[in-house]
BALOBA-1460 file (C-alpha; in Angstrom, 3 decimals):
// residues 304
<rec num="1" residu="x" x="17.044" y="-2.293" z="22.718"/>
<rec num="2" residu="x" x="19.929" y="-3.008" z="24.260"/>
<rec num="3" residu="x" x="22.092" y="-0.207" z="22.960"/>
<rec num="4" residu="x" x="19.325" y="1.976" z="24.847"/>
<rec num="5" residu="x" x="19.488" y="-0.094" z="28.177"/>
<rec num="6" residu="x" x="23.628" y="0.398" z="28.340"/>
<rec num="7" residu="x" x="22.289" y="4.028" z="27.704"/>
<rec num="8" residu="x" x="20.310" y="3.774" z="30.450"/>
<rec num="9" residu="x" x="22.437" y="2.747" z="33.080"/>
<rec num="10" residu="x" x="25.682" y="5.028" z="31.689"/>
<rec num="11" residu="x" x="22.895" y="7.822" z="32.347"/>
<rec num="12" residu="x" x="22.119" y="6.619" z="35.996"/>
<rec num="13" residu="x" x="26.219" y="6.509" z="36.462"/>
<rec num="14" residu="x" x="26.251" y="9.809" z="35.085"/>
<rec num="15" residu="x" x="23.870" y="11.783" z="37.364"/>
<rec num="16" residu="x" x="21.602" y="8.458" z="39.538"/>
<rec num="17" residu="x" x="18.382" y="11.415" z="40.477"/>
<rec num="18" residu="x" x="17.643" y="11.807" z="36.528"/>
<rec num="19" residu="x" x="14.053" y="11.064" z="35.311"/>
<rec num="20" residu="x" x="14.320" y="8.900" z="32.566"/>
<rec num="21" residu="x" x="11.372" y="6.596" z="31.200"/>
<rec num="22" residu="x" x="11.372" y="4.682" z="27.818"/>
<rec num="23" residu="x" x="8.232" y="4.371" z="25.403"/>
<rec num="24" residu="x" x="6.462" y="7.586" z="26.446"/>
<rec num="25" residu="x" x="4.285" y="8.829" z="24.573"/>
<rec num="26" residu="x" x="4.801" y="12.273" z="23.138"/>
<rec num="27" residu="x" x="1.118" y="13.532" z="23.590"/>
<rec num="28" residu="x" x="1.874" y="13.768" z="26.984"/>
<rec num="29" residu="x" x="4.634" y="17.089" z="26.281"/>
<rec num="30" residu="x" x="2.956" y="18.925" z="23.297"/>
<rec num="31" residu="x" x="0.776" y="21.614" z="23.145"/>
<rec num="32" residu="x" x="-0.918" y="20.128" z="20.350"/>
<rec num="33" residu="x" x="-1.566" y="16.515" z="22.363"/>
<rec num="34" residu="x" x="-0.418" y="14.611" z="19.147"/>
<rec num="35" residu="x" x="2.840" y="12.170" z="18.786"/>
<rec num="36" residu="x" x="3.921" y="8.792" z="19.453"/>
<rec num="37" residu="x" x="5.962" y="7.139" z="22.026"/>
<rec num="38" residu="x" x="9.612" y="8.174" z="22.549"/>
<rec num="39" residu="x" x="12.364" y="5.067" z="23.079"/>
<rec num="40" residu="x" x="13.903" y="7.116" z="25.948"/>
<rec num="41" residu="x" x="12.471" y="10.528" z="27.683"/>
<rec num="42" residu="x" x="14.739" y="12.371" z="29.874"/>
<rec num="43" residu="x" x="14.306" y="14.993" z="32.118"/>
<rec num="44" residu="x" x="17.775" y="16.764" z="33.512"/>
<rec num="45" residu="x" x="17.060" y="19.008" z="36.850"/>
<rec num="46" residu="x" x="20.558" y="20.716" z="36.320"/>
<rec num="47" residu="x" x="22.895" y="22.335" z="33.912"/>
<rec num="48" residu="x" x="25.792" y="19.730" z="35.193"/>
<rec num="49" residu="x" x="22.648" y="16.864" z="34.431"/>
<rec num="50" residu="x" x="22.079" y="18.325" z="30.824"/>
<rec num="51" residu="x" x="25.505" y="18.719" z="30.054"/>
<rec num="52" residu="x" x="26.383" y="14.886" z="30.800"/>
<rec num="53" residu="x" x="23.158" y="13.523" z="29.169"/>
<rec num="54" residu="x" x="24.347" y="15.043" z="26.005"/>
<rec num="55" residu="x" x="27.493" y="13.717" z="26.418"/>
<rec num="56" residu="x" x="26.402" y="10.190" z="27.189"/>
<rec num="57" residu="x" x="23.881" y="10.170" z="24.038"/>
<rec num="58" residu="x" x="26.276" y="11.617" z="21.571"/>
<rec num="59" residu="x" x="29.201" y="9.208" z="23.436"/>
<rec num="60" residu="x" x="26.929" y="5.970" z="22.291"/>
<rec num="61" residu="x" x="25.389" y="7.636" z="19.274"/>
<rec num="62" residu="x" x="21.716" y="8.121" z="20.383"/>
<rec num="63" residu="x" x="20.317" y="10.283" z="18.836"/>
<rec num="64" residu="x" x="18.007" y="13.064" z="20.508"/>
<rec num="65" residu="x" x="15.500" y="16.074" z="20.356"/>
<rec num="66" residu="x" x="15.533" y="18.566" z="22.467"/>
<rec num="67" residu="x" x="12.341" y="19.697" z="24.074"/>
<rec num="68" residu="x" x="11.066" y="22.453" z="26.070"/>
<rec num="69" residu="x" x="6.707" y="22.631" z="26.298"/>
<rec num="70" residu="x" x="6.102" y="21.190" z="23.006"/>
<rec num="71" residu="x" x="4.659" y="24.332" z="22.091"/>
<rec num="72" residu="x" x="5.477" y="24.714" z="18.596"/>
<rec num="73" residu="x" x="5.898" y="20.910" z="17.284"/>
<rec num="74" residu="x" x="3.629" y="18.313" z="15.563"/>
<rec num="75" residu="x" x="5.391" y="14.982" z="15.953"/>
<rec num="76" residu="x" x="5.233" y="11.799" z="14.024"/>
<rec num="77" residu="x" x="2.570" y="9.091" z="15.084"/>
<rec num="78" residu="x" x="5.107" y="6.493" z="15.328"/>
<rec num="79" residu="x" x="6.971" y="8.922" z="18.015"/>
<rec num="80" residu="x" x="10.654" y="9.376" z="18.105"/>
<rec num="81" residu="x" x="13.562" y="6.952" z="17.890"/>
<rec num="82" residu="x" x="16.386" y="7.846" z="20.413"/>
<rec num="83" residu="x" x="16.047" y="10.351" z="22.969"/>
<rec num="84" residu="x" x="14.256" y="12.845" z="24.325"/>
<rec num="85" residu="x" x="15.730" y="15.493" z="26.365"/>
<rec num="86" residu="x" x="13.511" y="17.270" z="27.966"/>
<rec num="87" residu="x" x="14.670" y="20.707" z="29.988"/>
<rec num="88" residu="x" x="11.344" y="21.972" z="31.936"/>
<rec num="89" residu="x" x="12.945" y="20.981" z="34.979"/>
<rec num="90" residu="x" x="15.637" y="24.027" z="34.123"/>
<rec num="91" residu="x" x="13.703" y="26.665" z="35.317"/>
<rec num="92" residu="x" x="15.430" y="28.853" z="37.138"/>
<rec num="93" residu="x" x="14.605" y="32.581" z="36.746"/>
<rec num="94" residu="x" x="15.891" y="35.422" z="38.484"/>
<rec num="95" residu="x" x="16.467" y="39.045" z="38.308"/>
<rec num="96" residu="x" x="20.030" y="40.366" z="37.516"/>
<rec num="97" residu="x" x="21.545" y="43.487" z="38.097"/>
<rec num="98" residu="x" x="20.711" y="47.060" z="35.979"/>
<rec num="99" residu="x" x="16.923" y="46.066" z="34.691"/>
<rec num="100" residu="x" x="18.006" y="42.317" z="33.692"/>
<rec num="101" residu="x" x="16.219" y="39.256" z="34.069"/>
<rec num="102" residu="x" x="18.250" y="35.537" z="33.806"/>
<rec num="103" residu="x" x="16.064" y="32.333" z="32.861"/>
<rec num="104" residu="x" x="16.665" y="28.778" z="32.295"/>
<rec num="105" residu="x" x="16.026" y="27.218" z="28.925"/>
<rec num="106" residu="x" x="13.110" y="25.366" z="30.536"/>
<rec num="107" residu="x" x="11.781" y="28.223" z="32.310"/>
<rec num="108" residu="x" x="7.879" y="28.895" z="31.064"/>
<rec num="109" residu="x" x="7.475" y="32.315" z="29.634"/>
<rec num="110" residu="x" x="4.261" y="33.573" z="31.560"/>
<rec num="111" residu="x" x="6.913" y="32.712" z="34.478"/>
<rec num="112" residu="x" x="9.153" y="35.002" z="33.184"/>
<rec num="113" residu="x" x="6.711" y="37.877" z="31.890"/>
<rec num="114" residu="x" x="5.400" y="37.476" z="35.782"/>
<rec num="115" residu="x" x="8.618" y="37.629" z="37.665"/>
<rec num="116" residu="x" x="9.549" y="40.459" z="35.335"/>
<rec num="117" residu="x" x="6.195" y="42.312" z="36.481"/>
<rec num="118" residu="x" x="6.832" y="41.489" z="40.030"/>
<rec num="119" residu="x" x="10.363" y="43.243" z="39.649"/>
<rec num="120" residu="x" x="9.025" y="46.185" z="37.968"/>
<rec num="121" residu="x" x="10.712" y="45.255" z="34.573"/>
<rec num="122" residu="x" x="8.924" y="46.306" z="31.378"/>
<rec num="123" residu="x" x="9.354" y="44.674" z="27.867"/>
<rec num="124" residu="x" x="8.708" y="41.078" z="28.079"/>
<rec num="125" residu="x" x="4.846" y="41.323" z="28.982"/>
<rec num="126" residu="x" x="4.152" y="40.640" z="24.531"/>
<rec num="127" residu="x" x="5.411" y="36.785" z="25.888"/>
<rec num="128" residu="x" x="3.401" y="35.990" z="28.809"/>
<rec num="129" residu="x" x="0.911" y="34.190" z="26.776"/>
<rec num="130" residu="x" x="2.720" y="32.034" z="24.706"/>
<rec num="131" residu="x" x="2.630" y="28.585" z="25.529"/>
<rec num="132" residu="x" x="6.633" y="28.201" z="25.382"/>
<rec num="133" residu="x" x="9.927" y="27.991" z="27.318"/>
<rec num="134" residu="x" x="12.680" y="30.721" z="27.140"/>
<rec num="135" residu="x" x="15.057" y="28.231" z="25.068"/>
<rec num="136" residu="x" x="12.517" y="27.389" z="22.602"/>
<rec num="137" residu="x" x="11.530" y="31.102" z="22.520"/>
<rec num="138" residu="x" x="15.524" y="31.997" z="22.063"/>
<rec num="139" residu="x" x="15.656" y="29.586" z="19.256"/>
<rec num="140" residu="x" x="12.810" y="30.205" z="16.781"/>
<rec num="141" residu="x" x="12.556" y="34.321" z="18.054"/>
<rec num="142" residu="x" x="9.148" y="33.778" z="19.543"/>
<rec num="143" residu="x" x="6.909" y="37.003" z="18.903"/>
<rec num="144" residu="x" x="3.275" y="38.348" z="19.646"/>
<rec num="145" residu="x" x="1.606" y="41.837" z="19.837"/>
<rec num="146" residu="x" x="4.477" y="43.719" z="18.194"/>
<rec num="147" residu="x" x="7.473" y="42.115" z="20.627"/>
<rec num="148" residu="x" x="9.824" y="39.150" z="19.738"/>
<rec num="149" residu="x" x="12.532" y="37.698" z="21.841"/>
<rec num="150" residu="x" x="15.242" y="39.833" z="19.654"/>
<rec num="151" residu="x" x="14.499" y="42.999" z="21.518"/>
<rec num="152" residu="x" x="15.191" y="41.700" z="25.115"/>
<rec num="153" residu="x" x="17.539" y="39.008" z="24.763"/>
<rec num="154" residu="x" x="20.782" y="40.206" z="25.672"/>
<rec num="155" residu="x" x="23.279" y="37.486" z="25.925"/>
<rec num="156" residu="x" x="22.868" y="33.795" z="25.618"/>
<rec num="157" residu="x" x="24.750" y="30.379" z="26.810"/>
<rec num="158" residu="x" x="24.818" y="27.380" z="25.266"/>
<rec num="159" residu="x" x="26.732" y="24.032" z="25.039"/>
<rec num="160" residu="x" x="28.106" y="23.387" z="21.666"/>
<rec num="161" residu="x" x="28.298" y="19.620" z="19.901"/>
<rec num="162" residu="x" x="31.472" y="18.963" z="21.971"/>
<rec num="163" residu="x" x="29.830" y="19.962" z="24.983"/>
<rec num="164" residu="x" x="31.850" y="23.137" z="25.728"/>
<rec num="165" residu="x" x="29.980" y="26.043" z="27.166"/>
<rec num="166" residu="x" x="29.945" y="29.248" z="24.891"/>
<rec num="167" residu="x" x="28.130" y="32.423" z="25.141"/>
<rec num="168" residu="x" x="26.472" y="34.832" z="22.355"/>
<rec num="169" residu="x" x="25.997" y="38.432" z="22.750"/>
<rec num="170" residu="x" x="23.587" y="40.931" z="20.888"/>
<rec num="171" residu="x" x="23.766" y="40.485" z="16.914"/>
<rec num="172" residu="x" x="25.581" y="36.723" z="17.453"/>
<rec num="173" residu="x" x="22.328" y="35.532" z="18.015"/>
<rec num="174" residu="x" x="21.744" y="36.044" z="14.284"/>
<rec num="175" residu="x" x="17.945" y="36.689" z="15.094"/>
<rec num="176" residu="x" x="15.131" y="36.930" z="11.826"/>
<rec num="177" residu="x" x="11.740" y="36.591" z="11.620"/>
<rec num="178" residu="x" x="10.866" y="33.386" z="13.542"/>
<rec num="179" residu="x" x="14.538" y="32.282" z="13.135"/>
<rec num="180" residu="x" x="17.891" y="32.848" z="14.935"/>
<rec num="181" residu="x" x="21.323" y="31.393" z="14.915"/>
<rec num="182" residu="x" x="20.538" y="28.059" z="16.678"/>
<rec num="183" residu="x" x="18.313" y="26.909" z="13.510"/>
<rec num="184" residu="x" x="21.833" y="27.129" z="11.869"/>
<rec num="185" residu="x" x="22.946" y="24.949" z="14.288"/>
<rec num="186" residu="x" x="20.896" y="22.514" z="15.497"/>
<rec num="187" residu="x" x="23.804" y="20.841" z="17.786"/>
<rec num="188" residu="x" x="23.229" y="23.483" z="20.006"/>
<rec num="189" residu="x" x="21.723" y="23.618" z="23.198"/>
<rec num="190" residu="x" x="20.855" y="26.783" z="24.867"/>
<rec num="191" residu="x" x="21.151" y="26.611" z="28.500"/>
<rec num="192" residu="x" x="19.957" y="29.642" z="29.677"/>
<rec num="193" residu="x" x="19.396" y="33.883" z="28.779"/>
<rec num="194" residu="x" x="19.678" y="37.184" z="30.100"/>
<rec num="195" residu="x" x="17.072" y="39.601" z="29.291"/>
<rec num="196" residu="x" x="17.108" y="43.168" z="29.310"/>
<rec num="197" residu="x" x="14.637" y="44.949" z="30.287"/>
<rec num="198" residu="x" x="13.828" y="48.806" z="31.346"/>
<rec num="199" residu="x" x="12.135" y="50.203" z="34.847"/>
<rec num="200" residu="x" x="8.080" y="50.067" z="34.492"/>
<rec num="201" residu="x" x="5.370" y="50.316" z="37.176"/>
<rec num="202" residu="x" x="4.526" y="46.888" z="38.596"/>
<rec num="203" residu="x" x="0.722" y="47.837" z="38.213"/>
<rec num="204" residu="x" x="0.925" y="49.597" z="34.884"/>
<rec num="205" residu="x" x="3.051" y="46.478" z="33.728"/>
<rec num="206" residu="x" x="0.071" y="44.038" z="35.260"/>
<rec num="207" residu="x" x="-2.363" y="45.764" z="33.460"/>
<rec num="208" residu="x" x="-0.474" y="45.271" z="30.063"/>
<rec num="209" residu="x" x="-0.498" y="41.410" z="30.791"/>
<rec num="210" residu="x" x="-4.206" y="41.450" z="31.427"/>
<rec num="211" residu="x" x="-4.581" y="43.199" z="28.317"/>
<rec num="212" residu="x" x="-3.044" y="41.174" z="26.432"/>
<rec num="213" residu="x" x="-4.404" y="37.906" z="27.881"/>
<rec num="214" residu="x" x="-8.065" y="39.143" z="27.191"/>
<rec num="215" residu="x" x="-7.659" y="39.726" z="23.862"/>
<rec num="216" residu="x" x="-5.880" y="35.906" z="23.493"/>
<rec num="217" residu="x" x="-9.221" y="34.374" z="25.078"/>
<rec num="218" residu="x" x="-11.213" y="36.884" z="22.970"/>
<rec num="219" residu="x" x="-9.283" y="35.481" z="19.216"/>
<rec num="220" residu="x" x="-7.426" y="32.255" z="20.591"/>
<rec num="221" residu="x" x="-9.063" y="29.003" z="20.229"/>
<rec num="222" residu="x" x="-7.541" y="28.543" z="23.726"/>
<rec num="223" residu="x" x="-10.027" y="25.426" z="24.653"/>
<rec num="224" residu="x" x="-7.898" y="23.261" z="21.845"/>
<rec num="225" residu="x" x="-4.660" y="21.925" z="21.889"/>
<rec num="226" residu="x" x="-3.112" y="23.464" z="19.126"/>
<rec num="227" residu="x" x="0.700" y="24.966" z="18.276"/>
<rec num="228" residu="x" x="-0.093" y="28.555" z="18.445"/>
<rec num="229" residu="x" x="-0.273" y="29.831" z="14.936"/>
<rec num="230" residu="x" x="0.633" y="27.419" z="12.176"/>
<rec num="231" residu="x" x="2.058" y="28.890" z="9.642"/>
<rec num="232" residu="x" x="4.717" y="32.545" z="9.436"/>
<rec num="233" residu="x" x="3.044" y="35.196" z="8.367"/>
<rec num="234" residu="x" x="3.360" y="36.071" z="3.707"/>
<rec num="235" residu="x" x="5.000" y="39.470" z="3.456"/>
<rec num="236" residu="x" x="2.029" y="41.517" z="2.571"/>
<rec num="237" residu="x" x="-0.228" y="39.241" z="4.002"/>
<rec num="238" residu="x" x="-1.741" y="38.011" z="7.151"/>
<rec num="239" residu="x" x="-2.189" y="34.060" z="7.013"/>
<rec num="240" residu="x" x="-5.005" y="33.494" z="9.131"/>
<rec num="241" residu="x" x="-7.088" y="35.968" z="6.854"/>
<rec num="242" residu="x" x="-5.815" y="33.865" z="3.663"/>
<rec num="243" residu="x" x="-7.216" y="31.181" z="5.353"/>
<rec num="244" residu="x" x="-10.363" y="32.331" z="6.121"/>
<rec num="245" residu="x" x="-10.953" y="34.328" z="2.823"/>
<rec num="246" residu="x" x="-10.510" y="30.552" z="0.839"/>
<rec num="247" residu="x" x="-13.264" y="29.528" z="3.034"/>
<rec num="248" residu="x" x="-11.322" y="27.111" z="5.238"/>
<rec num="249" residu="x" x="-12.622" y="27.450" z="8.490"/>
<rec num="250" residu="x" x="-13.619" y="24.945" z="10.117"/>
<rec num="251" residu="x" x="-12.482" y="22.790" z="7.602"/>
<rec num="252" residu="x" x="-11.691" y="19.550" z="9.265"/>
<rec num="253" residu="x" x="-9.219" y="16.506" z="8.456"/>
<rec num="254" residu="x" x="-9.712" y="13.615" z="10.842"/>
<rec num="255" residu="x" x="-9.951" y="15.118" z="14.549"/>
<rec num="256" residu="x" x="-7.760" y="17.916" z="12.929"/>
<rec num="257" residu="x" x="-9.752" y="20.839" z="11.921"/>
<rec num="258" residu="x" x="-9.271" y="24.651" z="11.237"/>
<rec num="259" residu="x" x="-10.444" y="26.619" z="13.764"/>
<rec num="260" residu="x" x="-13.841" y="28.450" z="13.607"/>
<rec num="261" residu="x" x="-12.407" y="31.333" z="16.134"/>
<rec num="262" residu="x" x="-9.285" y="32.334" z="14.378"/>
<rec num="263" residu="x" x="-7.935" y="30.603" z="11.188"/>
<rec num="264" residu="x" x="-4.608" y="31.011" z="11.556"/>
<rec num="265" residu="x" x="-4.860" y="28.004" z="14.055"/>
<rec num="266" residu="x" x="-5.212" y="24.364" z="13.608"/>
<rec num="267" residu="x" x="-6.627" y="22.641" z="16.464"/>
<rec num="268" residu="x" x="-7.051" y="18.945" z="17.518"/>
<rec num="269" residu="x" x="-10.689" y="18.650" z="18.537"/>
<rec num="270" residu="x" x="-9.842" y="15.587" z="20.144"/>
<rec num="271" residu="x" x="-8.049" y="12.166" z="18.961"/>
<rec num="272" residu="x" x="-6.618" y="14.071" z="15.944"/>
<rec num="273" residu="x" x="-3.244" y="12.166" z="14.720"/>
<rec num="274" residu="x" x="-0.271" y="13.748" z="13.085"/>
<rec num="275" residu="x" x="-1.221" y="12.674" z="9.894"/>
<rec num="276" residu="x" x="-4.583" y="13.963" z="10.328"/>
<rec num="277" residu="x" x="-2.518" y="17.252" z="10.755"/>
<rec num="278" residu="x" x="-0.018" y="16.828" z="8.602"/>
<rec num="279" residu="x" x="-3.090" y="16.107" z="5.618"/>
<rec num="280" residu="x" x="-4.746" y="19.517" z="6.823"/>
<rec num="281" residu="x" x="-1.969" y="21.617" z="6.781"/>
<rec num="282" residu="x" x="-0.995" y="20.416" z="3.132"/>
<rec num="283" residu="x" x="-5.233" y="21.114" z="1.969"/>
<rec num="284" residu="x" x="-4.790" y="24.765" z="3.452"/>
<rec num="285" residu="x" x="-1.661" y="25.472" z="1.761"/>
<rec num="286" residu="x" x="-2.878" y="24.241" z="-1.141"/>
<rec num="287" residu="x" x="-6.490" y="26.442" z="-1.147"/>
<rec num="288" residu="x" x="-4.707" y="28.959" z="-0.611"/>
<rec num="289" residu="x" x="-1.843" y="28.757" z="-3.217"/>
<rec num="290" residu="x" x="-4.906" y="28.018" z="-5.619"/>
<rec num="291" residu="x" x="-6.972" y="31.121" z="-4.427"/>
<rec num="292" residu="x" x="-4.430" y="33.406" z="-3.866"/>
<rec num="293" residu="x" x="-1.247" y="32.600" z="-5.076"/>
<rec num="294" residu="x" x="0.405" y="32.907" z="-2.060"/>
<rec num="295" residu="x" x="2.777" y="30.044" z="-0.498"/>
<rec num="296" residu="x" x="2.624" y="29.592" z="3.669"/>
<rec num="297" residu="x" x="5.133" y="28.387" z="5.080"/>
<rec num="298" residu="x" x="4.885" y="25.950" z="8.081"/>
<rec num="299" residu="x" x="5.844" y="27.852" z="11.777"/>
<rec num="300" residu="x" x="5.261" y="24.033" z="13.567"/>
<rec num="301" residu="x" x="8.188" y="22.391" z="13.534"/>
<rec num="302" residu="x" x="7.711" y="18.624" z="12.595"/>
<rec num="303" residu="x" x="9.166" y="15.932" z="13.978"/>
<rec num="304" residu="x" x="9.116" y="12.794" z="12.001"/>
């Protein structure tokens, strides 16, 4: 405790507006409304802020998770030792020169997909329903309706493990399916993205987005928290159908249960823990290894 009050006040010396607040609880900042209390929780409003958080916690050897809107991570029920650093408050997003668009790491994606439409910039509409930010989107190539964050993203920054500023261009970002460069190296931070885009009809490109956000309420269980879908999809395969051909849905662990709408989606009905989770997503991938031979893999990243 008291190495994280000196890291306390050498954060307040360090930048004295940062939000910090100890033992909160992790429910609070994921999509999926699961996770213990965090020792620290803090909230940078600036690049400069972010920059010298990371250097304080790495200075005093705290260590720390980056987190944008918890939209893809189940964390641990006895929450996370260290630090959390939290970037929503990065959200800057504004339109560049020759069809680009520049975000913040913490920048919300349906912001982006609607500034984008506002501009009358095609190509980023396939995002404007996930529940993500732009860094976590750079980092894990966030995808839906036959887009992913590899066709738009043209250049990135990011502070390295020293702190130094760098920035990738096109194939540097190493991007794969659900994967880029920055699961290589998890001691980097992305700070913010340029995007590029092409010319589109504002309307046209509104339409698109309604489209698409229809046919999310229509398949989604959107009235759970949940992590979008669970697991990566089998070559060959879809895993949601897997899923529902073993005869999983609405299968239920705890408060965690498959959903009855789509079964590519694990839901918390309410209450659900992250071992309630964790249990369920083990019983699905094993039903289905049993009935099908086919492995999933876990898309969530867990935290514990």
């Amino acid at each position: 405790m008291d190495q994280i009050n000196t890291c306390i006040t050498a954060l307040r010396e360090a930048a004295p507006d940062i939000d910090i607040m100890q033992n909160e609880p992790m429910s609070r900042h994921t999509t999926f409304a699961i996770g213990g209390p965090a020792d620290l929780f803090v909230q940078p409003k600036t690049r400069r802020e972010l920059a010298g958080t990371l250097g304080v916690l790495r200075t005093r050897g705290i260590p720390f998770l980056l987190l944008g809107n918890g939209s893809n991570m189940l964390v641990a029920d006895a929450g996370v030792r260290g630090a959390v650093v939290c970037t929503t408050e990065l959200d800057e997003v504004r339109i560049g020169e020759d069809c680009t668009l520049v975000a913040e790491a913490g920048a919300l994606l349906g912001r982006v997909a609607r500034r984008a439409q506002r501009a009358g910039l095609t190509g980023v509409e396939f995002a404007g329903g996930i529940p993500g930010s732009l860094g976590g989107a750079v980092f894990m190539n966030a995808g839906a309706y036959d887009g992913q964050m590899a066709g738009i993203v043209e250049q990135t920054e990011y502070l390295d493990e020293t702190g130094a500023l760098h920035t990738l261009t096109g194939e540097e970002h190493g991007f794969g399916y659900r994967r880029s460069v920055f699961r290589d190296h998890p001691d980097w931070t992305v700070v913010r993205s340029t995007l590029r885009l092409q010319q589109g009809d504002p309307a046209a490109i509104l339409d698109r987005m309604n489209d698409l956000a229809q046919r999310r309420r229509e398949k989604q269980p959107l009235n759970f928290p949940s992590a979008g879908s669970t697991f990566k999809r089998p070559e060959g395969y879809f895993a949601g159908r897997l899923i529902e051909d073993a005869g999983l849905k609405g299968v239920s662990v705890g408060a965690a249960q498959v959903s009855e709408k789509h079964a590519g989606f694990l839901i918390n009905r309410g209450g659900a823990t992250c071992d309630d989770m964790l249990h369920l997503i083990e019983l699905v991938q094993q039903r289905v290894k049993e009935a099908f031979g086919v492995q999933l893999e876990c898309e969530v990243r867990i935290i514990r």
